[in-house]
N, CA, C and O atoms as a GROMACS GRO file, in nm:
protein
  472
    1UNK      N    1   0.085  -0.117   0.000
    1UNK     CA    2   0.000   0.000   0.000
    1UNK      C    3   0.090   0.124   0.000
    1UNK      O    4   0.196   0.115   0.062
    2UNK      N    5   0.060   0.238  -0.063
    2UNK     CA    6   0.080   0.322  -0.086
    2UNK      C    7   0.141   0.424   0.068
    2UNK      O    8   0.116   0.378   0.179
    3UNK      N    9   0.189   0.505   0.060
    3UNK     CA   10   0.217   0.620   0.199
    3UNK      C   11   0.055   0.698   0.195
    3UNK      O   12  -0.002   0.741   0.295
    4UNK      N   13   0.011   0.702   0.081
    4UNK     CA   14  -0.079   0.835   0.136
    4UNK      C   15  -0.211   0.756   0.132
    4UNK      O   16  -0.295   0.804   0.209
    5UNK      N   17  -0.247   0.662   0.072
    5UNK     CA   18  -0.366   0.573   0.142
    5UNK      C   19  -0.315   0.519   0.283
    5UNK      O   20  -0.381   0.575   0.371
    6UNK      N   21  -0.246   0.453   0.324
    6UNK     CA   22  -0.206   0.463   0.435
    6UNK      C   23  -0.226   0.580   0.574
    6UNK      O   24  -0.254   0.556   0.692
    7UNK      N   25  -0.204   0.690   0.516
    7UNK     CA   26  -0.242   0.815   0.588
    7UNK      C   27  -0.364   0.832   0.571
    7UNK      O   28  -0.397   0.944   0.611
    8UNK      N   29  -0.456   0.768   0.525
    8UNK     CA   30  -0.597   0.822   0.465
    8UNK      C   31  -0.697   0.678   0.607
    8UNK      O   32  -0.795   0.689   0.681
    9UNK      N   33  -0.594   0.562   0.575
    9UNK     CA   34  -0.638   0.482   0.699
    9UNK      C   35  -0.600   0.531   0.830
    9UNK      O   36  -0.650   0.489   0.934
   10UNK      N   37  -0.530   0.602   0.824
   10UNK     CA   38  -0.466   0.663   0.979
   10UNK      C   39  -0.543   0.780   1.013
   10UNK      O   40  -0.589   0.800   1.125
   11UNK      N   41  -0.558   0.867   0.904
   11UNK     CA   42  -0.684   0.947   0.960
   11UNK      C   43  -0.807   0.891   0.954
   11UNK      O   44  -0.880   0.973   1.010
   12UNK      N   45  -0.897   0.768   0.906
   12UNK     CA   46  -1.003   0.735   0.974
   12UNK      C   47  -0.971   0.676   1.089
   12UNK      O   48  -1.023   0.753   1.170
   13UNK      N   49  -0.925   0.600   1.144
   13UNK     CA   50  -0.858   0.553   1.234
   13UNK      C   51  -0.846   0.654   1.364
   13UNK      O   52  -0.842   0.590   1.469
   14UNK      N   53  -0.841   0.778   1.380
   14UNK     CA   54  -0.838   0.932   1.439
   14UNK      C   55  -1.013   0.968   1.443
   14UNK      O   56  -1.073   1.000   1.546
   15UNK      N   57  -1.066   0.956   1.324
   15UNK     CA   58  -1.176   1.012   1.330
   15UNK      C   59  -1.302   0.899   1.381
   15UNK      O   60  -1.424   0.921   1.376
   16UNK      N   61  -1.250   0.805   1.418
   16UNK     CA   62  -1.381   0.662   1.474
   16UNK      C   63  -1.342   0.670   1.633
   16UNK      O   64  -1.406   0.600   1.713
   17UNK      N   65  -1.220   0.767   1.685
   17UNK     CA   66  -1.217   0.751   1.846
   17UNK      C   67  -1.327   0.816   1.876
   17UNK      O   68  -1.408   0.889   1.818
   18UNK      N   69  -1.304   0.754   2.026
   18UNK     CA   70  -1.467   0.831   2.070
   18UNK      C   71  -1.447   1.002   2.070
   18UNK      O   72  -1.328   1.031   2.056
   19UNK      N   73  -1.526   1.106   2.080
   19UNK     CA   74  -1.550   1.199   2.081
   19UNK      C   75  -1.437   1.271   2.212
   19UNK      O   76  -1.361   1.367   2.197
   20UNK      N   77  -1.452   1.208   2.309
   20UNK     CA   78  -1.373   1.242   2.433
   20UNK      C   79  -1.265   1.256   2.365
   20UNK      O   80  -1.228   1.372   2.349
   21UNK      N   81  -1.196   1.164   2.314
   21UNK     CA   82  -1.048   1.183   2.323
   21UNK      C   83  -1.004   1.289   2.205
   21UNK      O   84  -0.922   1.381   2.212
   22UNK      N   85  -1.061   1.260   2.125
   22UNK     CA   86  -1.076   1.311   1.975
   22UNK      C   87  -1.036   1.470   1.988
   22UNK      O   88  -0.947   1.538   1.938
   23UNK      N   89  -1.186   1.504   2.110
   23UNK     CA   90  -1.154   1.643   2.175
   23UNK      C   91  -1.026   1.717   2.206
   23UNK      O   92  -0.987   1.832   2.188
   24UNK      N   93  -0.967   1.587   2.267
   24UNK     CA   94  -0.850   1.597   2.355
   24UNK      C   95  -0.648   1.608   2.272
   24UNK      O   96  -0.536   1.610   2.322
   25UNK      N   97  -0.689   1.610   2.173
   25UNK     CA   98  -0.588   1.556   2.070
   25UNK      C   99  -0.568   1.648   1.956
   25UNK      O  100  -0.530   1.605   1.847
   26UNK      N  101  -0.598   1.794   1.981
   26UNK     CA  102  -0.601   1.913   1.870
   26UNK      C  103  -0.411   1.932   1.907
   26UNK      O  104  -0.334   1.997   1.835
   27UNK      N  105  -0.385   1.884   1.988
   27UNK     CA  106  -0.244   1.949   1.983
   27UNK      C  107  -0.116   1.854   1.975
   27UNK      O  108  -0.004   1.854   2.027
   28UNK      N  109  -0.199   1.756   1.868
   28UNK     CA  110  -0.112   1.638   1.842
   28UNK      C  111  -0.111   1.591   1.706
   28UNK      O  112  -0.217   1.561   1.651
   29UNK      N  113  -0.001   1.583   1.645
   29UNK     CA  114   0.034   1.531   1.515
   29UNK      C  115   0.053   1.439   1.509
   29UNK      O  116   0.120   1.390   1.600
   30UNK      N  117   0.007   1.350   1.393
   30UNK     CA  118   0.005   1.168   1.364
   30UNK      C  119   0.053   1.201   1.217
   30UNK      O  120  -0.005   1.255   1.123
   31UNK      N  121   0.175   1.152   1.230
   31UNK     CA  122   0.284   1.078   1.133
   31UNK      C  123   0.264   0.960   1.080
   31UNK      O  124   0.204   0.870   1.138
   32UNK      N  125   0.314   0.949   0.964
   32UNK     CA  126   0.339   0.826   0.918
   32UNK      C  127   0.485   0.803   0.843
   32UNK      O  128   0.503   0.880   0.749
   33UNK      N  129   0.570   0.728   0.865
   33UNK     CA  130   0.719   0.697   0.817
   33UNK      C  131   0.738   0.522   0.821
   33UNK      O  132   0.685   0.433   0.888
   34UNK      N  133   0.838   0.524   0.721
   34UNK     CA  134   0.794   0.415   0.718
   34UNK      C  135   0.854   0.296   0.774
   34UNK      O  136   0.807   0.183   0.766
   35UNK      N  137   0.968   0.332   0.835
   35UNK     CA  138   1.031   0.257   0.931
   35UNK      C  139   1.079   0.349   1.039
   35UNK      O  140   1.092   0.467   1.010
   36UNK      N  141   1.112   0.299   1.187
   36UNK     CA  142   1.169   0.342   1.282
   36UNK      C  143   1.362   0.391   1.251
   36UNK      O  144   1.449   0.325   1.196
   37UNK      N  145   1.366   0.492   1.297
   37UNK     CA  146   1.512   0.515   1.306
   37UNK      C  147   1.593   0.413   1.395
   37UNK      O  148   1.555   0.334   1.482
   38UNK      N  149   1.721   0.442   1.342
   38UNK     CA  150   1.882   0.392   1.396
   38UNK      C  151   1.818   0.436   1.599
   38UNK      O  152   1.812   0.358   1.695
   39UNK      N  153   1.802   0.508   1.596
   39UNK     CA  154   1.791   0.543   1.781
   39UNK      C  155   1.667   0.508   1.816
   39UNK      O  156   1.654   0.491   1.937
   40UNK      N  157   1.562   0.490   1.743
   40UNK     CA  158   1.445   0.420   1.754
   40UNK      C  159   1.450   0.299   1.808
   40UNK      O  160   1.438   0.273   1.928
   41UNK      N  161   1.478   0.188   1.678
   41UNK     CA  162   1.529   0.052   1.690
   41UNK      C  163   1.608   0.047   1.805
   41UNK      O  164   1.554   0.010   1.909
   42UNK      N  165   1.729   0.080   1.804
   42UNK     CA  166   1.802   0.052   1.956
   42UNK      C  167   1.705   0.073   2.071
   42UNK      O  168   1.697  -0.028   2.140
   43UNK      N  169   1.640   0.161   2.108
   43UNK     CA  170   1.557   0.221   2.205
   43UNK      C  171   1.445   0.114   2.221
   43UNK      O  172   1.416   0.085   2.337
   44UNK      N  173   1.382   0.054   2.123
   44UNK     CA  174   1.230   0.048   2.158
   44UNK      C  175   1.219  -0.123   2.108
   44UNK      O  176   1.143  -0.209   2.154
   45UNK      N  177   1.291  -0.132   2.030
   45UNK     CA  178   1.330  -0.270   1.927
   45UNK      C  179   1.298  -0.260   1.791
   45UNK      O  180   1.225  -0.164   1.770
   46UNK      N  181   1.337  -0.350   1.655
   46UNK     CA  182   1.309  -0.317   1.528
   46UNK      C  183   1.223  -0.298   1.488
   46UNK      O  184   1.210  -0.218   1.395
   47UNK      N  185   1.082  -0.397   1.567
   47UNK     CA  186   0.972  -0.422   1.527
   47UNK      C  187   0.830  -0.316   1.599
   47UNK      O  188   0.710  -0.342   1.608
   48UNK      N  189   0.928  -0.163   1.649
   48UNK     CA  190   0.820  -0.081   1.683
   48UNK      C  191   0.665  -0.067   1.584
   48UNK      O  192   0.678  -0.076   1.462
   49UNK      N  193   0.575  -0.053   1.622
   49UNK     CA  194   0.465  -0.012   1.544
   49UNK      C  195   0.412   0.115   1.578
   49UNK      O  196   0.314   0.143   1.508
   50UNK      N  197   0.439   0.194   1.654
   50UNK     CA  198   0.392   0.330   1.693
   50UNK      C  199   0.458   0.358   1.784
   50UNK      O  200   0.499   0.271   1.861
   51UNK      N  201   0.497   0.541   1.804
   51UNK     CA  202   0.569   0.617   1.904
   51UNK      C  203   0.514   0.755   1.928
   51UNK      O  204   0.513   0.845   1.843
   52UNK      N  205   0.461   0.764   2.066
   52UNK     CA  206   0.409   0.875   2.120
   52UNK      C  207   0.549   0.941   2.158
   52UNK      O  208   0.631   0.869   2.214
   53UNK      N  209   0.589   1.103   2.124
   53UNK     CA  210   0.651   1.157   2.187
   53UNK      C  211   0.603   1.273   2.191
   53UNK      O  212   0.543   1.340   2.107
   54UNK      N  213   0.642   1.297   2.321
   54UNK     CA  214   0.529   1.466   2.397
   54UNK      C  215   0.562   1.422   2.531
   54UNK      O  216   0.623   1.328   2.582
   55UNK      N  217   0.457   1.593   2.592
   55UNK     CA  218   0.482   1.551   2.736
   55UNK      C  219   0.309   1.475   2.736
   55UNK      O  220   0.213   1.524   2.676
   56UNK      N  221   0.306   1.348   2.818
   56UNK     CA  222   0.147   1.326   2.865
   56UNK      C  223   0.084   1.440   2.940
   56UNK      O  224   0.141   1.521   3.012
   57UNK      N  225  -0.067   1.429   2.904
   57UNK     CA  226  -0.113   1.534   2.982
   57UNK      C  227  -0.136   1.493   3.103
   57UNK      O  228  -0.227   1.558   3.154
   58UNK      N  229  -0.098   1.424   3.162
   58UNK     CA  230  -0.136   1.408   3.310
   58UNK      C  231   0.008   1.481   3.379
   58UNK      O  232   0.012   1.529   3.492
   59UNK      N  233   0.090   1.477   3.311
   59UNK     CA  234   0.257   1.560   3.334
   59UNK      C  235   0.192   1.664   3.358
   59UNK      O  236   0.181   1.675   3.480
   60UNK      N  237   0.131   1.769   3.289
   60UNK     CA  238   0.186   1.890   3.203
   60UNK      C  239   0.116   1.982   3.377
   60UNK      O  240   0.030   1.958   3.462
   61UNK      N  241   0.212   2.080   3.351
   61UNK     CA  242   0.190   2.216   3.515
   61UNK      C  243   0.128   2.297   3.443
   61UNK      O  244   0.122   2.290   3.320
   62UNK      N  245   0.079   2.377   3.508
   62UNK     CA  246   0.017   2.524   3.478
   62UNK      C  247   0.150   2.630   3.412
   62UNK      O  248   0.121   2.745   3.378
   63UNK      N  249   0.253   2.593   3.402
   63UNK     CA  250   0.352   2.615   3.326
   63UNK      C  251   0.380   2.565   3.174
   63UNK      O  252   0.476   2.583   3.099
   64UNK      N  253   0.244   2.486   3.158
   64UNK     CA  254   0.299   2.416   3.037
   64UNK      C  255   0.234   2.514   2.904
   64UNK      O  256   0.115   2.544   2.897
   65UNK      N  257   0.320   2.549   2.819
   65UNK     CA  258   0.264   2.625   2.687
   65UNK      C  259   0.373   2.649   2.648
   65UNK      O  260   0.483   2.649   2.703
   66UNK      N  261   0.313   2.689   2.464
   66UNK     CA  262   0.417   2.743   2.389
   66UNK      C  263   0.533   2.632   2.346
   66UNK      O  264   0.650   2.646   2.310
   67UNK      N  265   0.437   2.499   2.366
   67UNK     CA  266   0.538   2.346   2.346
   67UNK      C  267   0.502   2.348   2.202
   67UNK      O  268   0.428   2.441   2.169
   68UNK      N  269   0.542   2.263   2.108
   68UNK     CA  270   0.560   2.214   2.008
   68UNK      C  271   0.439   2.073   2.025
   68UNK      O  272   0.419   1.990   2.114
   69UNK      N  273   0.388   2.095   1.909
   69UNK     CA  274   0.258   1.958   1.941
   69UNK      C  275   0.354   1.799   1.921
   69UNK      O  276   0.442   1.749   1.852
   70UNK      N  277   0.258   1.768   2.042
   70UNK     CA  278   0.276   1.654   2.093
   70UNK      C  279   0.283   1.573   1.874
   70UNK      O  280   0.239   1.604   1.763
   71UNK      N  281   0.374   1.459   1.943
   71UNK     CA  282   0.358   1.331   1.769
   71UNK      C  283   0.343   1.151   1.796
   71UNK      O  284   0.390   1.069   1.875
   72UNK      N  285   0.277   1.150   1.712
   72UNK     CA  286   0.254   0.973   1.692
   72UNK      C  287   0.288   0.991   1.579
   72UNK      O  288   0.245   1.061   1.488
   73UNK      N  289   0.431   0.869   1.598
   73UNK     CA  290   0.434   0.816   1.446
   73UNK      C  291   0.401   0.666   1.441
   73UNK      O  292   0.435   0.575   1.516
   74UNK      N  293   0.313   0.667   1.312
   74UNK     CA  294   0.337   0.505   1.289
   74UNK      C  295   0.417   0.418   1.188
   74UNK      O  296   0.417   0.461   1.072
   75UNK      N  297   0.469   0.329   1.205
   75UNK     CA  298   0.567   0.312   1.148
   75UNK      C  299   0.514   0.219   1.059
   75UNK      O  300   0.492   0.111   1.114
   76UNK      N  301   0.474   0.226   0.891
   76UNK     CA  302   0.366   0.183   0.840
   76UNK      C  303   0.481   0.037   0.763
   76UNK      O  304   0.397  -0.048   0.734
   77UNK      N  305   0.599  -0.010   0.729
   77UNK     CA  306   0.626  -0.108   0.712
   77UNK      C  307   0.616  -0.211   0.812
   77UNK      O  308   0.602  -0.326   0.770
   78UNK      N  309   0.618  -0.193   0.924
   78UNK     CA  310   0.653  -0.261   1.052
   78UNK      C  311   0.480  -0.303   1.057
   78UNK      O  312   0.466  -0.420   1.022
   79UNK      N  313   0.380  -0.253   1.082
   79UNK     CA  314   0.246  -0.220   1.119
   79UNK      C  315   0.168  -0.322   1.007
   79UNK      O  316   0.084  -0.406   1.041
   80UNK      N  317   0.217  -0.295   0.850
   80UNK     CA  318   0.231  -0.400   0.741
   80UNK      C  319   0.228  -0.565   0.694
   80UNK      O  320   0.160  -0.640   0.625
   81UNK      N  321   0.360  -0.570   0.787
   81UNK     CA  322   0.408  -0.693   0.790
   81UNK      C  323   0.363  -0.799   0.915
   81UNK      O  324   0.401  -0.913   0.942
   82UNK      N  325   0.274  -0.717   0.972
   82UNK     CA  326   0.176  -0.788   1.118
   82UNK      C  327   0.080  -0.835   1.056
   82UNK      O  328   0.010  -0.922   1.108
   83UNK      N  329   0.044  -0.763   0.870
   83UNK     CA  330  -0.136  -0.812   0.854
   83UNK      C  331  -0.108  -0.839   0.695
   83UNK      O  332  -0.035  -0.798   0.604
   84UNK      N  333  -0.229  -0.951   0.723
   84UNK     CA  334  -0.244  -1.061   0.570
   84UNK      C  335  -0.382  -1.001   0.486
   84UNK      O  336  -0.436  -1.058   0.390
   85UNK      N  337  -0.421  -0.880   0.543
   85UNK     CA  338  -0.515  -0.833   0.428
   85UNK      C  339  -0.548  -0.707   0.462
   85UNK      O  340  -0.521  -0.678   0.578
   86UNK      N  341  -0.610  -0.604   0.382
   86UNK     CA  342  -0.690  -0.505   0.428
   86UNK      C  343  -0.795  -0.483   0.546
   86UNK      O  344  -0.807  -0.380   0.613
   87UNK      N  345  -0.868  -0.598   0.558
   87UNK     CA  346  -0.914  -0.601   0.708
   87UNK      C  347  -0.842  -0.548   0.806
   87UNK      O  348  -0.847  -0.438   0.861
   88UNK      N  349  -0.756  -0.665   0.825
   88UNK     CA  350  -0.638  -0.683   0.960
   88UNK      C  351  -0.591  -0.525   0.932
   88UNK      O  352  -0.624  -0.432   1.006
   89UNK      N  353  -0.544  -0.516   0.864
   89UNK     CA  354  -0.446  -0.398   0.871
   89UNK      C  355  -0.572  -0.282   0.913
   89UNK      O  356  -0.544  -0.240   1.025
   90UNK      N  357  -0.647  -0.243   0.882
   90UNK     CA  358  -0.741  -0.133   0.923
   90UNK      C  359  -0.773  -0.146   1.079
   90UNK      O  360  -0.793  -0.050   1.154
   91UNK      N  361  -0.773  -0.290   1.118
   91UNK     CA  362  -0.779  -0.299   1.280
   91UNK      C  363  -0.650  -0.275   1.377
   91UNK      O  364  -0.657  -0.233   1.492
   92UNK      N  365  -0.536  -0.310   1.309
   92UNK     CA  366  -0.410  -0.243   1.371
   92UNK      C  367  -0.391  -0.132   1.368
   92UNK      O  368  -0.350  -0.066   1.464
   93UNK      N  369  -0.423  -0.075   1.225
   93UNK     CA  370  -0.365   0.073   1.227
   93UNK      C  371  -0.481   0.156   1.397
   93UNK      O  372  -0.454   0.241   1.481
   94UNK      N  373  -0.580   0.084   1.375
   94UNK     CA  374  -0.689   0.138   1.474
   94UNK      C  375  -0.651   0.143   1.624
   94UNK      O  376  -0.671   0.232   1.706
   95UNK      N  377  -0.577  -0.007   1.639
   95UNK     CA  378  -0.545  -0.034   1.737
   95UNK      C  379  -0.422   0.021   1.797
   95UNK      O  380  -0.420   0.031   1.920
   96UNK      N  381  -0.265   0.077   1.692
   96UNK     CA  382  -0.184   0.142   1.713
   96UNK      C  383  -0.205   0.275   1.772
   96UNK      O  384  -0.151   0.317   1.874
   97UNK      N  385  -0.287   0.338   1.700
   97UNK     CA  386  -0.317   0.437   1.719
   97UNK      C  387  -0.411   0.533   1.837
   97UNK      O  388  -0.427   0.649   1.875
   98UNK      N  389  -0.459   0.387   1.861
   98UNK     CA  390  -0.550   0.400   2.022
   98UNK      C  391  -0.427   0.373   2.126
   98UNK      O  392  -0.404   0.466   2.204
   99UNK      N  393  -0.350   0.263   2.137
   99UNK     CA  394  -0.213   0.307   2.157
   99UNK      C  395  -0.151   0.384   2.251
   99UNK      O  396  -0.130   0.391   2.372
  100UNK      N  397  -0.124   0.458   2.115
  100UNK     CA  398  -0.032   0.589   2.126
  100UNK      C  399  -0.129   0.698   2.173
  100UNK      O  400  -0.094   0.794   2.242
  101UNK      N  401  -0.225   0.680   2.141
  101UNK     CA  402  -0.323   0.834   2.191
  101UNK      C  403  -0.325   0.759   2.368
  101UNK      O  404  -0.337   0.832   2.467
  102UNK      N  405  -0.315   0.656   2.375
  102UNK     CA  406  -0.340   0.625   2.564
  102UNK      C  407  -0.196   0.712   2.609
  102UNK      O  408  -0.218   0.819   2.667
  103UNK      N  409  -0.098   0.686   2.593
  103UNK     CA  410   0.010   0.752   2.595
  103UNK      C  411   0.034   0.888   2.589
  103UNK      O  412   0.137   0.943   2.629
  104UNK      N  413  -0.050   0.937   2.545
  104UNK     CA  414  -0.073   1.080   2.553
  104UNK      C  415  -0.169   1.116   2.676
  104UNK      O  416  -0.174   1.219   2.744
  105UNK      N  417  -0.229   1.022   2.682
  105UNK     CA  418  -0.324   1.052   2.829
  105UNK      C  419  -0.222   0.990   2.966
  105UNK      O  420  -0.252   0.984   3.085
  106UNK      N  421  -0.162   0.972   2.934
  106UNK     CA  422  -0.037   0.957   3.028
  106UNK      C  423  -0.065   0.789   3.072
  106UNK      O  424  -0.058   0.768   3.192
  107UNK      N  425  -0.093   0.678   2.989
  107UNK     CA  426  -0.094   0.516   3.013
  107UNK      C  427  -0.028   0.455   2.999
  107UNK      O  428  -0.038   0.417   2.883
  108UNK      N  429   0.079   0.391   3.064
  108UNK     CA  430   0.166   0.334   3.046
  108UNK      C  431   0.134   0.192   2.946
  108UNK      O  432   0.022   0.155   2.909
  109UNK      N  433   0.251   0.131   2.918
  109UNK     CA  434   0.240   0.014   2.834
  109UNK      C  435   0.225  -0.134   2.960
  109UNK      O  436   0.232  -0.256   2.946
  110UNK      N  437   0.205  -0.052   3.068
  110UNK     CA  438   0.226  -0.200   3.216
  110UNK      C  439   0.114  -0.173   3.222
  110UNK      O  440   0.049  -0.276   3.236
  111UNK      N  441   0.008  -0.021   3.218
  111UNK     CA  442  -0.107  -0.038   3.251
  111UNK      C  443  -0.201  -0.086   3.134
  111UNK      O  444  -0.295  -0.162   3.155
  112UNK      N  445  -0.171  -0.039   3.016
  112UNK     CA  446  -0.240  -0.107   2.912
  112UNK      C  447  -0.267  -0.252   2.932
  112UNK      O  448  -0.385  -0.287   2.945
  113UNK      N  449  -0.168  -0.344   2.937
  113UNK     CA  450  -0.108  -0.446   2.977
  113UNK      C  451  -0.244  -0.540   3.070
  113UNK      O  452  -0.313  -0.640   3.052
  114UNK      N  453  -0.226  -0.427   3.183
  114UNK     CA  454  -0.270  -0.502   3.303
  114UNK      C  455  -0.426  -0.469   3.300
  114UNK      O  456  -0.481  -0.491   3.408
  115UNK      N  457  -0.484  -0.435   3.230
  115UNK     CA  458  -0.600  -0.384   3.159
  115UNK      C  459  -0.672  -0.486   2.986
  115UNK      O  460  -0.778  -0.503   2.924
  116UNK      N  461  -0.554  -0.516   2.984
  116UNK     CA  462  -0.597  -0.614   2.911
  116UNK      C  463  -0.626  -0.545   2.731
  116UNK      O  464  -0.690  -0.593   2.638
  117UNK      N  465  -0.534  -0.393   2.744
  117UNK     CA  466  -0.560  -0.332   2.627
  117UNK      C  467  -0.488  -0.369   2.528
  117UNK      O  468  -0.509  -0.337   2.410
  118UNK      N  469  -0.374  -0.456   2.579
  118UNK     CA  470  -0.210  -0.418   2.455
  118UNK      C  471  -0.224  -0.581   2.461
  118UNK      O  472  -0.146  -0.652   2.399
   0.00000   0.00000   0.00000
């Protein structure tokens, strides 16, 4: 698949969250690239499928402004090679991306986990 159908699944994928969060997410950019970097890979492992970087809002002080918007990237070869059809893949990209937006609400990957989300 293409980069920009790809981005076209990543923004429906954005636009089917519930309303709450949806709200909550004007100050966040969703990327798409197509593999993880050299400091990525070392960091996270080869086979990342999405990366929230920002501060979570459960961080942020009455000091917080004038930041640079929060980013999810997804890493659309990696995300790819998890799914054997257009189905699957529309439910990962869904599922990456719910993800990374928990991560922005400040959820760890132990609480996802222990929740039964990841």
């Amino acid at each position: 698949m293409n980069t920009e159908e790809f981005e076209k699944r990543a923004a429906r994928a954005i636009r089917r969250l519930p309303k709450f969060f949806r709200d909550r997410i004007d100050n966040v950019a969703v990327l798409v690239a197509a593999a993880p970097g050299v400091a990525q890979r070392r960091r996270f492992g080869p086979g990342l499928l999405g990366l929230y970087e920002g501060v979570p809002l459960l961080d942020r002080t009455a000091h917080y402004s004038g930041a640079m918007p929060d980013k999810i990237t997804l890493f659309k070869n990696n995300i790819e090679a998890r799914c054997s059809g257009a189905e699957e893949l529309e439910k990962e990209i869904q599922h990456v991306v719910m993800h990374e937006i928990a991560h922005h609400f400040g959820i760890t990957d132990k609480e996802l986990t222990d929740k039964g989300l990841y």
